[in-house]
N, C-alpha and C positions, 0 to 999 in steps of 0.2 A: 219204558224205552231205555234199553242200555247203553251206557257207551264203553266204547272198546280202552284197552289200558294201554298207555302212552309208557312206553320204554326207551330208555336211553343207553346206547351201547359204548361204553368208553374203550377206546381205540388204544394200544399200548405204541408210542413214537421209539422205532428201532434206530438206534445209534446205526450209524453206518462204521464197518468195522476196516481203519484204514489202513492196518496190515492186512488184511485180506484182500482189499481193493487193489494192493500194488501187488499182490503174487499174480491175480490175475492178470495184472496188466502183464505184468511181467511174462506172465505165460504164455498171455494171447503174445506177445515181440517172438517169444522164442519161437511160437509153431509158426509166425510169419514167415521168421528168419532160417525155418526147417523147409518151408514147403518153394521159398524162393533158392535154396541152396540145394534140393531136389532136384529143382529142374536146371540149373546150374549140372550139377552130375548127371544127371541122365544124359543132356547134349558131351559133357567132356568123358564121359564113356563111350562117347564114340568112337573121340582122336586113338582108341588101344584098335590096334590092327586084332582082330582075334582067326582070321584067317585059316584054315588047314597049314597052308603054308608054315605063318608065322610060328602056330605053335609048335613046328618042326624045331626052329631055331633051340639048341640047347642051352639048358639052367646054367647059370654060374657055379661051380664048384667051390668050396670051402679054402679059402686061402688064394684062389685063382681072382687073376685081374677080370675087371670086366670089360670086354673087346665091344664097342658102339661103331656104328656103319654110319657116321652122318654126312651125306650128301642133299647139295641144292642141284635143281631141276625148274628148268623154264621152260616154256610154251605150253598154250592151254591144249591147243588140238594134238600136238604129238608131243609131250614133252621128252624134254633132253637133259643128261646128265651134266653139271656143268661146272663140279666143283666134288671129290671126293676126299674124307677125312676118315681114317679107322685111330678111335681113341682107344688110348687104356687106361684104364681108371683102377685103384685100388682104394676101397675107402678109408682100408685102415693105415695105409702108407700116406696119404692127402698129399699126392700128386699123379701127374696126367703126361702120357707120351701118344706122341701124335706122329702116324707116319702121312704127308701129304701123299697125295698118290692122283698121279694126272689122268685125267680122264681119257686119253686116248693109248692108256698101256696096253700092251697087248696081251690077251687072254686066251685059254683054250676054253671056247663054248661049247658043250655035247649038242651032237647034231649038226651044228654050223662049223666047227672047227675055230682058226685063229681069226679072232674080233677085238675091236676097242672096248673097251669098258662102258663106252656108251652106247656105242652098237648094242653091248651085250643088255644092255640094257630095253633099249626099242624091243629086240629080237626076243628077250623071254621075263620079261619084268622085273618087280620086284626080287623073286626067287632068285632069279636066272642070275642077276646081276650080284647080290648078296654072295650066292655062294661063289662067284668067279670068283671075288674077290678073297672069301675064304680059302680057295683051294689056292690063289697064286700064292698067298702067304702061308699056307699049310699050318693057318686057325680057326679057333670058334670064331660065330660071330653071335652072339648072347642078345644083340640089340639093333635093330636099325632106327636112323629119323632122317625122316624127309622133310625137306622143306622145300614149297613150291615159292621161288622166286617171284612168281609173277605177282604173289598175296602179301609178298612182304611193303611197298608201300601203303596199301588200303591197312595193314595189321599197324604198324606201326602211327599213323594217324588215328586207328580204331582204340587204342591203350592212351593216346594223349599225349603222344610224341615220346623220346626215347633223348637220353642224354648220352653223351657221347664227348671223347677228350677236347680239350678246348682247342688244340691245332685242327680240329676237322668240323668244318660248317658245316652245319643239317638245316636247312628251313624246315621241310615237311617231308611227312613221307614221301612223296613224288619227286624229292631228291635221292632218292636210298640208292638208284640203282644206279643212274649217274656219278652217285659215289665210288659205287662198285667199280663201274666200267671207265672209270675214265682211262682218260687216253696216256699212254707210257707207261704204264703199271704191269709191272712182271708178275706171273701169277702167283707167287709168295705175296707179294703186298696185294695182289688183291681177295688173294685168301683171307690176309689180316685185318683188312675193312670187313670182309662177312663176318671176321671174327667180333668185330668190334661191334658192331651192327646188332651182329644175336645175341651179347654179351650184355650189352643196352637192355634190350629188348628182356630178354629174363630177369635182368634185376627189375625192371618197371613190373614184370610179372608179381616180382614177389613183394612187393611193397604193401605195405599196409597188412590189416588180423587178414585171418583166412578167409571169410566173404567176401572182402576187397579182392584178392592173390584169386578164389575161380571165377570171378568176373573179371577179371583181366585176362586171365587164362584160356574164359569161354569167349575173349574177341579177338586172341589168336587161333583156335580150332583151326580156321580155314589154312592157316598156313603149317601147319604139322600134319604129319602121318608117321606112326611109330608103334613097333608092338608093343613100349612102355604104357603101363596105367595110366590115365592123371595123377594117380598119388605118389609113384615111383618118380614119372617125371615132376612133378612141384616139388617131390623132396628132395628131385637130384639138382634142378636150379634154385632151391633156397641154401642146398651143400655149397654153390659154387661160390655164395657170395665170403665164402670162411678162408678165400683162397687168394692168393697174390698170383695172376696168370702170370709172372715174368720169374717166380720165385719157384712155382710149383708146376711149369709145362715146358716139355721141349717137342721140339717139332724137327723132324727130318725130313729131307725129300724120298721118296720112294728110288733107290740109286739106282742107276739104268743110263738110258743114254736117247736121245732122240735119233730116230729111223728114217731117211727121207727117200722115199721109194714116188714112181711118175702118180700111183694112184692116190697119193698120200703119204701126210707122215705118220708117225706113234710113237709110242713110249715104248721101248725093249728094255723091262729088270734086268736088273743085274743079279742070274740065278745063284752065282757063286756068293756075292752079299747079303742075298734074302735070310740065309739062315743066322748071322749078328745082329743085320735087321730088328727079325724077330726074338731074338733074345736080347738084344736094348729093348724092346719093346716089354716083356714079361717078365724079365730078371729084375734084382731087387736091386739093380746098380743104378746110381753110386750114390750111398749116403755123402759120397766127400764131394762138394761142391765140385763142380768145374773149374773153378779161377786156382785149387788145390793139386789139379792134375797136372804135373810139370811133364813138360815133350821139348824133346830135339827134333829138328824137320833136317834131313836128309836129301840129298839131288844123287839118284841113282838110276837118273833116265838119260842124264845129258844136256835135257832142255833147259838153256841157261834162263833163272830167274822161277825154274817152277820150284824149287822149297820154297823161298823168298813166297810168293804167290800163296801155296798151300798154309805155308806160316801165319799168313794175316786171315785166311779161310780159318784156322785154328781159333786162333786169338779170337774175332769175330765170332767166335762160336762157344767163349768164358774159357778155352783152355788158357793155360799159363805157358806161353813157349821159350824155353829158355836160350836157345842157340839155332841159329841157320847153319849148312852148312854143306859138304860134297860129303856121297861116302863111298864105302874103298872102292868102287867102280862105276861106273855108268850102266853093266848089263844086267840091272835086276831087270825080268821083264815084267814082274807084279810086285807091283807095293807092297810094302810090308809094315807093319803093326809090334812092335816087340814088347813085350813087357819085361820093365829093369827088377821089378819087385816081386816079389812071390805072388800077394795079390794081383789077380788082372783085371779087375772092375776097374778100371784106370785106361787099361788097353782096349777093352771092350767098346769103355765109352766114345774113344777116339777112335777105334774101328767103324763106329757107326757111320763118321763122317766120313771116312776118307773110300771114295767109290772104287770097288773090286781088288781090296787089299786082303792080305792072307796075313790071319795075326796070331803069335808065336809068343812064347814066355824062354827068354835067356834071361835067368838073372844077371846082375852084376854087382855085386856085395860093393856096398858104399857110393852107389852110383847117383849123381846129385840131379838127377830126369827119371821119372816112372814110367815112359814111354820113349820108346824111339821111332821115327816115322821113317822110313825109307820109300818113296816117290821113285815109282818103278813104269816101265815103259807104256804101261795099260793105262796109265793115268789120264783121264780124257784134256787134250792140248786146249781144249776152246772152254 
């Protein structure tokens, strides 16, 4: 009878090897943190318009400013334009000129002939409206962003509320618009609340590494439309936070005049100012501060008290005014702009403000003002 042979198998105990244990781990974080950051991008590849249209819109040119179209728009069933801003940005200047421009300017639409800006908007959308705007100011327009008013409470509750300067209460988002709208606000100051508002609103964007910045990013979507990437736009709001808006933005009105006809009113530009307009807007003027530009204000209309007037609109605006005063007559019938100094980035500048003035270079060797204002009979009285 045999018996079978009894074997004993000795088992070798493998150390666990704990730099190897943490790459793993480590690796497994990274491919979580790849496939939640996936779908993060996949939804904010949305917010880029890629449209026929949009890729009409032309590339920025080398050395040229970037021209941005950003208007807000309210109502869900028809929305309406309700707020329009054409920026210029130069990156490597690190500052921003802003022409405001009223939504009810008038425009020539193909096909419909003259429209408001918002019209033109209803009447041929995105397109329609973009290029009006282009053509009244005879530029590119490189970029648009929308923003739908009606998303901006839900957005700003969606990010976890939004800080804002300490003179202006927020509870919550369902105050935002109230903010906006209150009652006696000219529409400068209530442009500057939207400004404050999205200005909030992007810095909360960018806070925190960049997993935190497209989760924040992807719970505003709803409220943007833009043929910006996500990455162009997150790296043009983490640009802005390198910026003092008071140091590095000026803002003008679009010059014109308001039109009050039985079927309504509008905006009518001022065609002869568009063209300084637009060159305040592109030109590289002025490195010299505003509070540097010295101006005499002139009364060349007659109307007693409008230099005086114009003079604190100056001042009001950083220039430096050194003297009020009458000049040799009352019959200019258009204001005029002179430049004391060879250079006219001085003139220019103060051209922009003063609505449908015609500006001239007289020197005056030793002349202690770099501009002269002469307040001429087109000057608007109201």
């Amino acid at each position: 009878m045999g018996y079978g042979q009894l074997y004993y198998i000795k088992t070798k105990r493998r150390r666990v090897n704990k730099g190897r244990l943490f790459f793993l781990l480590v690796l497994c974080g990274f491919l979580v943190t790849v496939l939640i950051s996936m779908r993060f991008v996949n939804v904010l590849s949305a917010i880029q318009d890629t449209s026929a249209w949009a890729k009409t819109l032309p590339a920025v040119a080398d050395g040229e400013r970037e021209h941005y179209l950003a208007y807000a728009v309210a109502g869900k069933s028809s929305p309406a334009v309700v707020e329009i801003a054409l920026i210029a940005y130069h990156p490597g200047k690190q500052n921003f000129r802003v022409i405001h421009i009223p939504f009810g300017t008038l425009v020539e639409l193909p096909d419909y002939g003259p429209v408001t800006l918002d019209r033109a908007y209803e009447l041929a959308g995105k397109s329609g409206f973009t290029r009006s705007v282009a053509d009244l100011l005879g530029i590119n327009i490189h970029y648009y962003l929308e923003i739908d008013e009606d998303e901006l409470p839900k957005t700003v509750d969606r990010v976890g509320g939004v800080k804002l300067p300490a003179h202006i209460m927020l509870g919550s988002g369902g105050d935002v618009l109230d903010l906006i709208y209150a009652d006696g606000l000219t529409s400068s100051e209530r442009l500057e609340r939207r400004r404050l508002v999205l200005a909030a609103l992007a810095a909360r964007i960018t806070e925190g590494n960049w997993l935190q910045k497209l989760k924040t990013l992807h719970a505003a979507t709803p409220l943007i439309s833009t043929n910006l990437s996500w990455r162009k736009l997150l790296m043009s709001l983490d640009s802005l936070k390198k910026f003092s808006y008071s140091e590095t933005t000026k803002v003008l009105l679009l010059p014109g005049s308001e039109q009050i006809l039985p079927e309504g009113s509008f905006w009518k530009a001022n065609e002869k100012q568009l063209p300084v307009i637009v060159s305040w807007l592109d030109d590289d003027i002025s490195s010299l501060p505003r509070a540097e530009i010295t101006v005499e204000v002139l009364n060349g209309c007659g109307v007693k008290g409008m230099a005086t007037l114009v003079a604190s609109i100056l001042q009001a605006e950083g220039f430096t005014v050194v003297r009020v005063g009458n000049a040799d007559h009352y019959d200019y019938p258009v204001s005029m702009v002179i430049s004391r100094v060879s250079l006219v980035d001085g003139a220019r500048e103060v051209a922009a403000v003063i609505p449908g003035a015609d500006m001239r270079k007289e020197e005056i060797a030793g002349s202690d003002v770099m501009v002269t204002v002469i307040i001429g009979k087109n000057y608007p009285k109201e």
